[in-house]
N, C-alpha and C positions, 0 to 999 in steps of 0.2 A: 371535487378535489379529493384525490386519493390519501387515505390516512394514512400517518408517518409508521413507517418501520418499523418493527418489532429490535429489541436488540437479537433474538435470536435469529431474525429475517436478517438482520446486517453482518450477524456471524454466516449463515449460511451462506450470504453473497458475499463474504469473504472467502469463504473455501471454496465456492464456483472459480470465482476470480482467481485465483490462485490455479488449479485444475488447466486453465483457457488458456490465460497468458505461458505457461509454461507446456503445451499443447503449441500455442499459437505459435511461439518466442523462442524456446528454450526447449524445444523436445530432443532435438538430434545434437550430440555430443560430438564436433568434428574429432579425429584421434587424434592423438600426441600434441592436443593444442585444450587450453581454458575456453576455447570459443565453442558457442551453444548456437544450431540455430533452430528453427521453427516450423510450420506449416503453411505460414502464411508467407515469408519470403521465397519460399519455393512453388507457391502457388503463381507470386508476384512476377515469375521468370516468363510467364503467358504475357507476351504483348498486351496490356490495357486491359485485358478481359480479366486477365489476375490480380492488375491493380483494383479494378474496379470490386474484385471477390474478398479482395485482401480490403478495402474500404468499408462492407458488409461486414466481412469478421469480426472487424475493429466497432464498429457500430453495438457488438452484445455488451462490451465492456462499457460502455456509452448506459446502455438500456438498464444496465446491472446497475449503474449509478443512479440511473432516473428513480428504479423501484426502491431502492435506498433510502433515498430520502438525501442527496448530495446537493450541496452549495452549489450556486448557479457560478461560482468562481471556479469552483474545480470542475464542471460539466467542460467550460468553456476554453481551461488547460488541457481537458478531452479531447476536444475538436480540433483544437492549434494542433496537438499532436498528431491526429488519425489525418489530418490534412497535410503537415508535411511527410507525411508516410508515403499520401497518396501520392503529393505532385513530386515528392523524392523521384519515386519509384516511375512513374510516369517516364523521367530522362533514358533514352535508351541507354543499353549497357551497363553505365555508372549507376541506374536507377536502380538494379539490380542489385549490385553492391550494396548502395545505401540503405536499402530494404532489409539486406541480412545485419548492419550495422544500428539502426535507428531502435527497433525493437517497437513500436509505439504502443502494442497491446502491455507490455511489459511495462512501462512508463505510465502507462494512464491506469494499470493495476494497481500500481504503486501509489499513484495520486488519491484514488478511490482508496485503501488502506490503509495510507496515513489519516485521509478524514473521519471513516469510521473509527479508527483506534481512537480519536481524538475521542470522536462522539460519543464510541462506547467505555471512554474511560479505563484503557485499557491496563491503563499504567500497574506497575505493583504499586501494591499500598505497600508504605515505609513504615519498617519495626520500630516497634515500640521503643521509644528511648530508655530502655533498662538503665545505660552506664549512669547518663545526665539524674533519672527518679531516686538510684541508691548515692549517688552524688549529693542531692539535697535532704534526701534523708537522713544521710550520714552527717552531713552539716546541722540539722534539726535537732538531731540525738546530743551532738554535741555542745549545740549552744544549752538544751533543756538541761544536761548534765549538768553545764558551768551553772545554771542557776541554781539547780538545786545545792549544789556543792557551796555555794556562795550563800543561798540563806541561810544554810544551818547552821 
């Protein structure tokens, strides 16, 4: 059994992932439009041989997850994805399409992402409740006041 991840391994296989999916997904900017496309839908426009390349690709983000150290639940949201990529893409013509639309390296980035953030706790830490500490201090001084003020 391979030993779990370092956090600093699950940070680097964050910025891989990051790198790939946007490489893969999101490298070519179409102009005068918000749509991004990829490497891997244009490889996908090859009859079958490109789906079947574009199922390879999709597979590093899969691997990246395995060395991670990832939940067999998000592996498994993986593979739903990297398989409706495949047999999307598979349909001629429209399979093309769905290819430049589905993203699934970018989706299962995302999956792998949110787990590690989870795992490495990525959250900010919440500041210090200053206002609430001089709140009950200021309560504290005042009650100590009244008493003193009260015995003498």
């Amino acid at each position: 059994m391979a030993k779990p991840a370092s956090r600093e391994e699950k940070q680097a296989a964050l910025a891989r992932l990051d790198r790939f999916s946007r490489m893969a997904d999101n490298a070519i900017g179409i102009p005068f439009t918000r749509f991004r496309i990829g490497f891997e839908p244009l490889i996908g426009l090859v009859p079958v041989l490109g789906d079947f390349a574009g199922l390879i690709m999709s597979g590093y983000v899969l691997l990246e997850a395995q060395r991670a150290g990832a939940s067999s639940r998000v592996k498994v949201q993986m593979v739903r994805n990297m398989l409706i990529d495949f047999v999307g893409g598979l349909i001629p013509v429209v399979g093309d399409a769905f290819d430049f639309a589905w993203k699934a390296n970018a989706r299962n980035a995302q999956l792998l992402r949110d787990y590690l953030e989870t795992e490495l706790d990525v959250k900010p830490t919440p500041a210090f409740p200053w206002k609430q500490f001089l709140t009950i201090i200021a309560v504290l001084s005042a009650v100590t006041a009244l008493i003193v003020v009260f015995a003498l």
